[in-house]
N, CA, C and O atoms as a GROMACS GRO file, in nm:
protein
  464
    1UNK      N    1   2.079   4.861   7.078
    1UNK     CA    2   2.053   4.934   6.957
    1UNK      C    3   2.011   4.834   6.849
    1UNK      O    4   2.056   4.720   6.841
    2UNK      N    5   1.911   4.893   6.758
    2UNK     CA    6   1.866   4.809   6.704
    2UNK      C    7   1.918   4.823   6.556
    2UNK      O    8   1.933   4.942   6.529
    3UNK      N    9   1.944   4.750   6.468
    3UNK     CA   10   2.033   4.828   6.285
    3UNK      C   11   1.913   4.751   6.168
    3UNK      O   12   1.910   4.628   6.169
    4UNK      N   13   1.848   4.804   6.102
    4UNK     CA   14   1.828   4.785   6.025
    4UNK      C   15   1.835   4.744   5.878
    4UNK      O   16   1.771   4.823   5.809
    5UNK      N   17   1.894   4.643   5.805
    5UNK     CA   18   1.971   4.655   5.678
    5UNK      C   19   1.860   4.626   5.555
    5UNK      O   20   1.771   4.546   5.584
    6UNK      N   21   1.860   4.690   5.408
    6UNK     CA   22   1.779   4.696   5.326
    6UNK      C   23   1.855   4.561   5.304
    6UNK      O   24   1.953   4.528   5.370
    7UNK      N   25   1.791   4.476   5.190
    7UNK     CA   26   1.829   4.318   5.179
    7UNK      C   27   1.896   4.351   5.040
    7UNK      O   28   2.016   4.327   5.026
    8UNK      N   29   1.813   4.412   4.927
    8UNK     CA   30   1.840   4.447   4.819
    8UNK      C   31   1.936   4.557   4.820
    8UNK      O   32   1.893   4.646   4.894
    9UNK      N   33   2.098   4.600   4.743
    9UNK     CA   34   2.129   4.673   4.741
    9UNK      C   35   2.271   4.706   4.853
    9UNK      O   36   2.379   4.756   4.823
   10UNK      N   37   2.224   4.656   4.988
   10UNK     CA   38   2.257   4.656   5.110
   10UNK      C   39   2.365   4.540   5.137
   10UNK      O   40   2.488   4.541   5.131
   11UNK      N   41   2.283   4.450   5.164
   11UNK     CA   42   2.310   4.290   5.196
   11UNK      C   43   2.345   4.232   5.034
   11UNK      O   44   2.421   4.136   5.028
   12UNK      N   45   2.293   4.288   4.908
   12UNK     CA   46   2.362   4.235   4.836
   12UNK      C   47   2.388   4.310   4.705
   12UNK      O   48   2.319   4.412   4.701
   13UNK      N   49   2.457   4.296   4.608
   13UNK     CA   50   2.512   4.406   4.528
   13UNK      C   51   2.388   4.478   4.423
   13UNK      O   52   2.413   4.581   4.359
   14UNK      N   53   2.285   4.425   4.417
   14UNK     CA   54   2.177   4.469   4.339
   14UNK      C   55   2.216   4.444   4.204
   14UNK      O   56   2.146   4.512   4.129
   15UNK      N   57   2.303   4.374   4.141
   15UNK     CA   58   2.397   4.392   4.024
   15UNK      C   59   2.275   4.344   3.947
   15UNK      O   60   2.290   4.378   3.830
   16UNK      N   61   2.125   4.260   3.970
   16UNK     CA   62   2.048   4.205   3.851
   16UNK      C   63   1.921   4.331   3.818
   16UNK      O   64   1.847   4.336   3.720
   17UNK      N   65   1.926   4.420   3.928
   17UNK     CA   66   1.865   4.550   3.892
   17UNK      C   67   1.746   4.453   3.956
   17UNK      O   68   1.734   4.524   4.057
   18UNK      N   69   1.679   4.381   3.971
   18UNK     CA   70   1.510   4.314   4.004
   18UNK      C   71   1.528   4.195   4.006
   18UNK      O   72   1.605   4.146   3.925
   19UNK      N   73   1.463   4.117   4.098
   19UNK     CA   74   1.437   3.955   4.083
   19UNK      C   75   1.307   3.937   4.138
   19UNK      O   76   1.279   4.021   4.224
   20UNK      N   77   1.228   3.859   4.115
   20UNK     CA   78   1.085   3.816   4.151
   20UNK      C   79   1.136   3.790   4.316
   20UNK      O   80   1.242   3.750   4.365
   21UNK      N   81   1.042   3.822   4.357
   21UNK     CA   82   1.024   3.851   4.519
   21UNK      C   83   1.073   3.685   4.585
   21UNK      O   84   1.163   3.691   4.668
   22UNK      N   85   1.026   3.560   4.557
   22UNK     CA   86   1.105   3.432   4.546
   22UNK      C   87   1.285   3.404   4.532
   22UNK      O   88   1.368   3.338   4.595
   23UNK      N   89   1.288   3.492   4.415
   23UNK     CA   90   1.460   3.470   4.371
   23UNK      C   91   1.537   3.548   4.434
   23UNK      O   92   1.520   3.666   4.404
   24UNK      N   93   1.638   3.524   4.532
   24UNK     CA   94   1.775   3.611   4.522
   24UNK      C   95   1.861   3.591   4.448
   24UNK      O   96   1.868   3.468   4.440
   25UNK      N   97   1.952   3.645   4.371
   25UNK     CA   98   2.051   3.627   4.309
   25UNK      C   99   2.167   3.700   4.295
   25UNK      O  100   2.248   3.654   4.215
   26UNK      N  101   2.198   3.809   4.357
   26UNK     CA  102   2.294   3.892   4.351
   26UNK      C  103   2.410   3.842   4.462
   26UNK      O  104   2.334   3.811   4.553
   27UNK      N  105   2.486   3.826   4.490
   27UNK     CA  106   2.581   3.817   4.544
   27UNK      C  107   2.589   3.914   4.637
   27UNK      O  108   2.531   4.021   4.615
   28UNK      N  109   2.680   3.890   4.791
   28UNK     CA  110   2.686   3.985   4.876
   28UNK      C  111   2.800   4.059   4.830
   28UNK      O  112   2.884   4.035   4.744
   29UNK      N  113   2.774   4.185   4.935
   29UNK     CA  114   2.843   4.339   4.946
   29UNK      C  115   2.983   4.300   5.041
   29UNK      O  116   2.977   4.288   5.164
   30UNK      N  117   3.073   4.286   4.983
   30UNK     CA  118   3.237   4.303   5.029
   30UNK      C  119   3.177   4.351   5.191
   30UNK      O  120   3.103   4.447   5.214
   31UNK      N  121   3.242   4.243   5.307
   31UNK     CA  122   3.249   4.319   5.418
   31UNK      C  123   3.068   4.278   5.505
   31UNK      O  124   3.038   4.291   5.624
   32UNK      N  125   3.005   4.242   5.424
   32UNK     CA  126   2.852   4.222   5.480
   32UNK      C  127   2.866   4.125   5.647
   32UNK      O  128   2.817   4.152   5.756
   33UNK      N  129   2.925   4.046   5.618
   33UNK     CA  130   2.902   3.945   5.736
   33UNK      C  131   2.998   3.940   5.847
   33UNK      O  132   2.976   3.874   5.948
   34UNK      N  133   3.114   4.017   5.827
   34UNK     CA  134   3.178   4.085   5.889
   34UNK      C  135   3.097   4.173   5.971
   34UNK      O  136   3.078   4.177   6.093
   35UNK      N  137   3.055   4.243   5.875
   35UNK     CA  138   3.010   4.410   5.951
   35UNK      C  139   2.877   4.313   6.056
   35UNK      O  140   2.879   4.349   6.174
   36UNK      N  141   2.806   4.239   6.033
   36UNK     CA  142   2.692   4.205   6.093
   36UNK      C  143   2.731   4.127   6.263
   36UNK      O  144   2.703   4.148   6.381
   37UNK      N  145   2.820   4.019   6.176
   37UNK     CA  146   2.909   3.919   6.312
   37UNK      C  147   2.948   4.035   6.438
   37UNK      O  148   2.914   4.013   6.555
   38UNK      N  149   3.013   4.146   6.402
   38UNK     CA  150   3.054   4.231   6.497
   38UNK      C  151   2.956   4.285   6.559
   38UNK      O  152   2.960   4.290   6.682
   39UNK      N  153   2.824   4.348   6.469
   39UNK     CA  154   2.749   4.412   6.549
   39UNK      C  155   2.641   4.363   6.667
   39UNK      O  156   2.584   4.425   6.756
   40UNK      N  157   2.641   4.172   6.611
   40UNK     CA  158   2.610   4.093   6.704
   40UNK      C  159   2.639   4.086   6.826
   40UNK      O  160   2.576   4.108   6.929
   41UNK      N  161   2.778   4.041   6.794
   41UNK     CA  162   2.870   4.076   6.930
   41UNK      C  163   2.837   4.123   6.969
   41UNK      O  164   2.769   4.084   7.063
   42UNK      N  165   2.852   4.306   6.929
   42UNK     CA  166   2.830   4.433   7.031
   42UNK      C  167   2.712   4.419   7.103
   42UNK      O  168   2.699   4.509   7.185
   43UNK      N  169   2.606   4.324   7.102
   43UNK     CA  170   2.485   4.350   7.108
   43UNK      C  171   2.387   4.430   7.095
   43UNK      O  172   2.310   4.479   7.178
   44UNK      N  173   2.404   4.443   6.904
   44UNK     CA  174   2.272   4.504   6.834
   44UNK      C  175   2.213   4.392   6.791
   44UNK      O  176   2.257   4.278   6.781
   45UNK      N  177   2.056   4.463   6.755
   45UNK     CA  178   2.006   4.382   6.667
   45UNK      C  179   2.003   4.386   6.558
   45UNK      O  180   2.000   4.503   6.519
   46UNK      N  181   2.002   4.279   6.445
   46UNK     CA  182   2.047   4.299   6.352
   46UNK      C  183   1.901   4.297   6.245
   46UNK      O  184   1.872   4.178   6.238
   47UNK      N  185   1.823   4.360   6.178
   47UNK     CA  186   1.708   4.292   6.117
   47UNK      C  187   1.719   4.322   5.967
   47UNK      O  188   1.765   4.433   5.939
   48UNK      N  189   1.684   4.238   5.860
   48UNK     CA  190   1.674   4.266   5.757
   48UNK      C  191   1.541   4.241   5.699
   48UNK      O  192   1.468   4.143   5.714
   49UNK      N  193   1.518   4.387   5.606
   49UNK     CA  194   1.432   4.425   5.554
   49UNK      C  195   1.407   4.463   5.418
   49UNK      O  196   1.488   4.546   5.376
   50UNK      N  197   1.302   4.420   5.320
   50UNK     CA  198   1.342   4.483   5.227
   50UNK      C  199   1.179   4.467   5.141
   50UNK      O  200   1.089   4.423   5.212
   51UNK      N  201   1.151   4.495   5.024
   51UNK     CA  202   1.018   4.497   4.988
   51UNK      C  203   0.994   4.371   4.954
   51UNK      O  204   0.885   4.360   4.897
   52UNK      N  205   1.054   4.265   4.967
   52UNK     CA  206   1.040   4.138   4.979
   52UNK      C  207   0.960   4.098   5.125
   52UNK      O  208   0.876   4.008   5.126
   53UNK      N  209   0.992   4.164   5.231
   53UNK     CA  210   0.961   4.133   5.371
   53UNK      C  211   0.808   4.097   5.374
   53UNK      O  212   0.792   3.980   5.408
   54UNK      N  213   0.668   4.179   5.342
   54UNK     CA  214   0.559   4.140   5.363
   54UNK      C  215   0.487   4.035   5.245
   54UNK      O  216   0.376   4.043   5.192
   55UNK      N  217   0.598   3.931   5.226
   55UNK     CA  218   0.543   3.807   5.178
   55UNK      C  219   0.661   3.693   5.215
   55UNK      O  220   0.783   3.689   5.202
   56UNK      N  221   0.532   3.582   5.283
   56UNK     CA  222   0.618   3.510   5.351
   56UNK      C  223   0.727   3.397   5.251
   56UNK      O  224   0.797   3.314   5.307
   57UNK      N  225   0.726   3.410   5.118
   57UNK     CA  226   0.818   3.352   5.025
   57UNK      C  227   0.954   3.469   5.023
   57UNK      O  228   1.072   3.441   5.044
   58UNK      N  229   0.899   3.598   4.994
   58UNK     CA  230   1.021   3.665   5.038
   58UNK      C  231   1.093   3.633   5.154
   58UNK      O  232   1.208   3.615   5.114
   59UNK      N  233   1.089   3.615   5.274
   59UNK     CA  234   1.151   3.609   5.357
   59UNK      C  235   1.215   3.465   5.361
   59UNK      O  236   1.330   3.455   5.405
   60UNK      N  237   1.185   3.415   5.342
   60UNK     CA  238   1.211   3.271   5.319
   60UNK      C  239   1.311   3.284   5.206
   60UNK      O  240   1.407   3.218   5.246
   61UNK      N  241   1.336   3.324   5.110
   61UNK     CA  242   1.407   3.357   5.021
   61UNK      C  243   1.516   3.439   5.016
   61UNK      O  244   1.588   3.449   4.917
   62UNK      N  245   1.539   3.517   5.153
   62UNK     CA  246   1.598   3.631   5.144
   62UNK      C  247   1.689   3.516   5.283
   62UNK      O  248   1.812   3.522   5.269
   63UNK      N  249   1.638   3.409   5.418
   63UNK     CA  250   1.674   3.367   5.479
   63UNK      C  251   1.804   3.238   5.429
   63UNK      O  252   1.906   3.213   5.493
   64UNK      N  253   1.762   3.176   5.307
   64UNK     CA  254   1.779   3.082   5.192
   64UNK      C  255   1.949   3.178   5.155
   64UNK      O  256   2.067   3.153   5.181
   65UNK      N  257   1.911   3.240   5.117
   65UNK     CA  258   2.049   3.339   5.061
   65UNK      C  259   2.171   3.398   5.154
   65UNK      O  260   2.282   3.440   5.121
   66UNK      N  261   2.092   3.383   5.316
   66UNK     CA  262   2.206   3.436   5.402
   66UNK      C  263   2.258   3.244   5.385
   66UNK      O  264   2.370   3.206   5.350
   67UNK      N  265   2.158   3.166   5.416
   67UNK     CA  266   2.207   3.000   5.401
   67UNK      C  267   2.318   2.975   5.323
   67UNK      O  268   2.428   2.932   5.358
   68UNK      N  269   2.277   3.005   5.209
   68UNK     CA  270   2.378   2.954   5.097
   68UNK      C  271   2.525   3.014   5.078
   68UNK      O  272   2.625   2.956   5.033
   69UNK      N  273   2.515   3.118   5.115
   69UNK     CA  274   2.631   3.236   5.132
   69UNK      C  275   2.739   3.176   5.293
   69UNK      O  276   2.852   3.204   5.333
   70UNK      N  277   2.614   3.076   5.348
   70UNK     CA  278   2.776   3.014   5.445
   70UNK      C  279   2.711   3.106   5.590
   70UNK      O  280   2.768   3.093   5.698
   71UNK      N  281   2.588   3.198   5.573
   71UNK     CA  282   2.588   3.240   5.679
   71UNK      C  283   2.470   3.196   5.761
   71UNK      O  284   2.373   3.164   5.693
   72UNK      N  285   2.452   3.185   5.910
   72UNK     CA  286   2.340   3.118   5.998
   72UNK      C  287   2.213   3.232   6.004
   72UNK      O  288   2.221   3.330   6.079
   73UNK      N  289   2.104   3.210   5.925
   73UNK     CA  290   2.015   3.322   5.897
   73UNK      C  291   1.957   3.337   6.080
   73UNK      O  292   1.906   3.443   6.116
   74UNK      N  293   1.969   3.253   6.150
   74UNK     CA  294   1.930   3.243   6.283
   74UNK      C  295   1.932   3.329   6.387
   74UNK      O  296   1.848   3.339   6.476
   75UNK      N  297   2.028   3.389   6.374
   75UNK     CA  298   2.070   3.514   6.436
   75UNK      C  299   2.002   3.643   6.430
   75UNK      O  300   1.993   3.727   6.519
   76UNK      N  301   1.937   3.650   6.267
   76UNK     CA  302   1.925   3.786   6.246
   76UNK      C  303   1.734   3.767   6.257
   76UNK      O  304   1.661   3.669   6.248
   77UNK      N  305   1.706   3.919   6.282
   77UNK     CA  306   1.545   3.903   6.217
   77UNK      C  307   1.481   3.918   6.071
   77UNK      O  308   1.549   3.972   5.984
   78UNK      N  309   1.416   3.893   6.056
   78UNK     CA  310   1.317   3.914   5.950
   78UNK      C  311   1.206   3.959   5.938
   78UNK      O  312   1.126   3.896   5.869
   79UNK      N  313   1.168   4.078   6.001
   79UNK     CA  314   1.037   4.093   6.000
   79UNK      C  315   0.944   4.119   5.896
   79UNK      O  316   0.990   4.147   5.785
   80UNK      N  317   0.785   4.114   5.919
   80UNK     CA  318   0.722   4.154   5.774
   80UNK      C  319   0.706   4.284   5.765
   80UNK      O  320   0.675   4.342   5.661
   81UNK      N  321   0.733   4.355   5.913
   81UNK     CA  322   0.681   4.492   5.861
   81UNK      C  323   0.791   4.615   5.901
   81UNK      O  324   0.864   4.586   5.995
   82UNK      N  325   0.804   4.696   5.864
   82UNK     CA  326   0.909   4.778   5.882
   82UNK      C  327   0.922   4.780   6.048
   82UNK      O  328   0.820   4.808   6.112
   83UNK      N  329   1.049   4.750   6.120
   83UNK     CA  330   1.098   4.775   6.228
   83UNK      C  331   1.123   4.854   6.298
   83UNK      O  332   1.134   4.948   6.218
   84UNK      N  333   1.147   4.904   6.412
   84UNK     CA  334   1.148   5.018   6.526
   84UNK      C  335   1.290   5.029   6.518
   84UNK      O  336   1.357   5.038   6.621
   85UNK      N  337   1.322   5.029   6.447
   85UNK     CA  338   1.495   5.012   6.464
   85UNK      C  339   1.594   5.180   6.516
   85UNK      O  340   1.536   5.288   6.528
   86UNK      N  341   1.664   5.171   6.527
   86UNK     CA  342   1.754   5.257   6.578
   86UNK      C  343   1.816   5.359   6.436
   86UNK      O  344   1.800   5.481   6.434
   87UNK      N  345   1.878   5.292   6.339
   87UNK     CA  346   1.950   5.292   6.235
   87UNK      C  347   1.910   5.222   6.144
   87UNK      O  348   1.930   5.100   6.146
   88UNK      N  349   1.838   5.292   6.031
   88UNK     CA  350   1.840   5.208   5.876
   88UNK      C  351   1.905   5.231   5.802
   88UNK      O  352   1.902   5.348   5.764
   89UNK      N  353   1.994   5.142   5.742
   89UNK     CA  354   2.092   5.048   5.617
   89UNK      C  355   2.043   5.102   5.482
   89UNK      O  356   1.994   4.996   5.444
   90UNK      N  357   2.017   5.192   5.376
   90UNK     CA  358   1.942   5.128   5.302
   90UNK      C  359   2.008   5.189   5.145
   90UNK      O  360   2.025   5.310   5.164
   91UNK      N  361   2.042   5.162   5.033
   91UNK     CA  362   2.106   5.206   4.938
   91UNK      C  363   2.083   5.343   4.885
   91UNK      O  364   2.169   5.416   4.834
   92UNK      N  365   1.950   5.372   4.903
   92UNK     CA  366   1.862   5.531   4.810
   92UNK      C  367   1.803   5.582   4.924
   92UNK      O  368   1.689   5.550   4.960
   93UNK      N  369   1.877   5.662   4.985
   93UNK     CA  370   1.774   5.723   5.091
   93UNK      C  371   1.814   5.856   5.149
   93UNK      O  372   1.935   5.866   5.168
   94UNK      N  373   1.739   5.962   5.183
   94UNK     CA  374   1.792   6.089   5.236
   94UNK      C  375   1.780   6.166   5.392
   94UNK      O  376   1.688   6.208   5.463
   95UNK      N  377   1.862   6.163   5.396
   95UNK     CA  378   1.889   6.170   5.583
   95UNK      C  379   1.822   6.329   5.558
   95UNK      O  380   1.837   6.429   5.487
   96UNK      N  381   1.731   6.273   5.678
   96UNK     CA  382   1.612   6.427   5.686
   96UNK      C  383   1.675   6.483   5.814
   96UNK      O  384   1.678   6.426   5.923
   97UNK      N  385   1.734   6.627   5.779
   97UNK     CA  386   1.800   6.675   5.920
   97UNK      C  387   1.700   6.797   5.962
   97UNK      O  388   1.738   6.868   6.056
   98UNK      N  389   1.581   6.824   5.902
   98UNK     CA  390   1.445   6.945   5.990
   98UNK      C  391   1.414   7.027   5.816
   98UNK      O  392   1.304   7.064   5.778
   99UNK      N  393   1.484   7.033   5.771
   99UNK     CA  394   1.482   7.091   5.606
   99UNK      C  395   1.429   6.986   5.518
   99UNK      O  396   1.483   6.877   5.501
  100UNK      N  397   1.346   7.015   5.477
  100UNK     CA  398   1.295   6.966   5.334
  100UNK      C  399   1.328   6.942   5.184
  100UNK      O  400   1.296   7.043   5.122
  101UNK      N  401   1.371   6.864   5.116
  101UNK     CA  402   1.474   6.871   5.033
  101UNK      C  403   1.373   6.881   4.917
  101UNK      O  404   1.258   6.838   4.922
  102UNK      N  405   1.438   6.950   4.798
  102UNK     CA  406   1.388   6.992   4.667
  102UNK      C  407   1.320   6.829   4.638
  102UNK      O  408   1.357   6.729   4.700
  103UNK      N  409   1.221   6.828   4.538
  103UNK     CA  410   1.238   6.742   4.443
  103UNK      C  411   1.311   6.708   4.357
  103UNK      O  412   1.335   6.588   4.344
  104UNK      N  413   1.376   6.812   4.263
  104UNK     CA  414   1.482   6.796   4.225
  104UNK      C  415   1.586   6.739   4.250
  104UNK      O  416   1.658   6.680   4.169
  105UNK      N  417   1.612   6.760   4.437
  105UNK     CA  418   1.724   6.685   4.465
  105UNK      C  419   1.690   6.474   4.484
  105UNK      O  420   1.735   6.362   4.457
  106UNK      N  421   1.592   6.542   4.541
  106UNK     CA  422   1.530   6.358   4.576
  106UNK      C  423   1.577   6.273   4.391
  106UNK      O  424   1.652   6.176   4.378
  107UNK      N  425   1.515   6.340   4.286
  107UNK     CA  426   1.484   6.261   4.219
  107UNK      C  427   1.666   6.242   4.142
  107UNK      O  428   1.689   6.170   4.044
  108UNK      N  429   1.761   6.316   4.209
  108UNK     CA  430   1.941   6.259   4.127
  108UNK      C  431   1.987   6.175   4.266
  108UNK      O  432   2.105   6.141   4.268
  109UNK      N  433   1.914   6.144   4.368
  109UNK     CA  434   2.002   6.054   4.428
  109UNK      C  435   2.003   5.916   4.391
  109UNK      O  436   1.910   5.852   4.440
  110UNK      N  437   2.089   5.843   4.309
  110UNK     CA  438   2.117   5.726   4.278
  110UNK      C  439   2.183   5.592   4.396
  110UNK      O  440   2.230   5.607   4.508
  111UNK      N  441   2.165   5.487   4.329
  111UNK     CA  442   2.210   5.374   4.439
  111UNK      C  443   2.343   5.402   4.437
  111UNK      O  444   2.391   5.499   4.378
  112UNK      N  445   2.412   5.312   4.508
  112UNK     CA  446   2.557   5.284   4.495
  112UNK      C  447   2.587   5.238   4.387
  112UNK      O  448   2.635   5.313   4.303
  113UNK      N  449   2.562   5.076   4.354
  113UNK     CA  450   2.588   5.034   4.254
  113UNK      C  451   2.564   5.079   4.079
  113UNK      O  452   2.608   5.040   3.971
  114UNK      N  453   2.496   5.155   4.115
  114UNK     CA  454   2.466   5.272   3.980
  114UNK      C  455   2.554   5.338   3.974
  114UNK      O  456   2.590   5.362   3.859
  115UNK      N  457   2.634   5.401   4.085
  115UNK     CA  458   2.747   5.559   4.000
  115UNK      C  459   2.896   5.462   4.005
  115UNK      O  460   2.999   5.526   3.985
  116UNK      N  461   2.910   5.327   4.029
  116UNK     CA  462   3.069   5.305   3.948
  116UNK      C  463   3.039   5.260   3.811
  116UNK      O  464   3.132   5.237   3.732
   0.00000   0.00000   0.00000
């Protein structure tokens, strides 16, 4: 199985709201490298993605930040373009179950770090 994680939001708290596609700066999400180490184990794959991905300073930047945080970016992927994955990770997003959802509704779903 393959897991997909958004980088922004996901992998880290989004707390600066934006950083130039170069900079990370937010700090990780309570539980991130935990949750990843295990799913290794299990043998998933693990890939991170985010609108940083189709520039090769983003990724490099986003690899830099699992570094510094103590973790081996080696393990995981990075691809540039959205992945075949099994399961996507991602902070703002609406699980499409055959129904079509209002606009209305699309436009009040907020991140996480927005409603504490």
């Amino acid at each position: 199985m393959h897991i997909c994680l958004d980088f922004d939001g996901v992998c880290t708290t989004g707390e600066s709201g934006g950083t130039p596609i170069h900079q990370c700066v937010d700090p990780p999400v309570v539980g991130l490298f935990k949750f990843v180490e295990n799913a290794i184990r299990q043998g998933f794959i693990v890939s991170i993605f985010s609108w940083r991905s189709g520039d090769p300073r983003g990724i490099e930047a986003m690899r830099l930040w699992f570094l510094m945080h103590g973790f081996t970016p080696d393990i995981l992927e990075f691809p540039s373009t959205k992945p075949p994955a099994s399961v996507f990770v991602d902070p703002k997003s609406f699980r499409f179950q055959g129904d079509w959802p209002s606009l209305k509704e699309l436009k009040l779903l907020k991140v996480w770090y927005k409603k504490l």
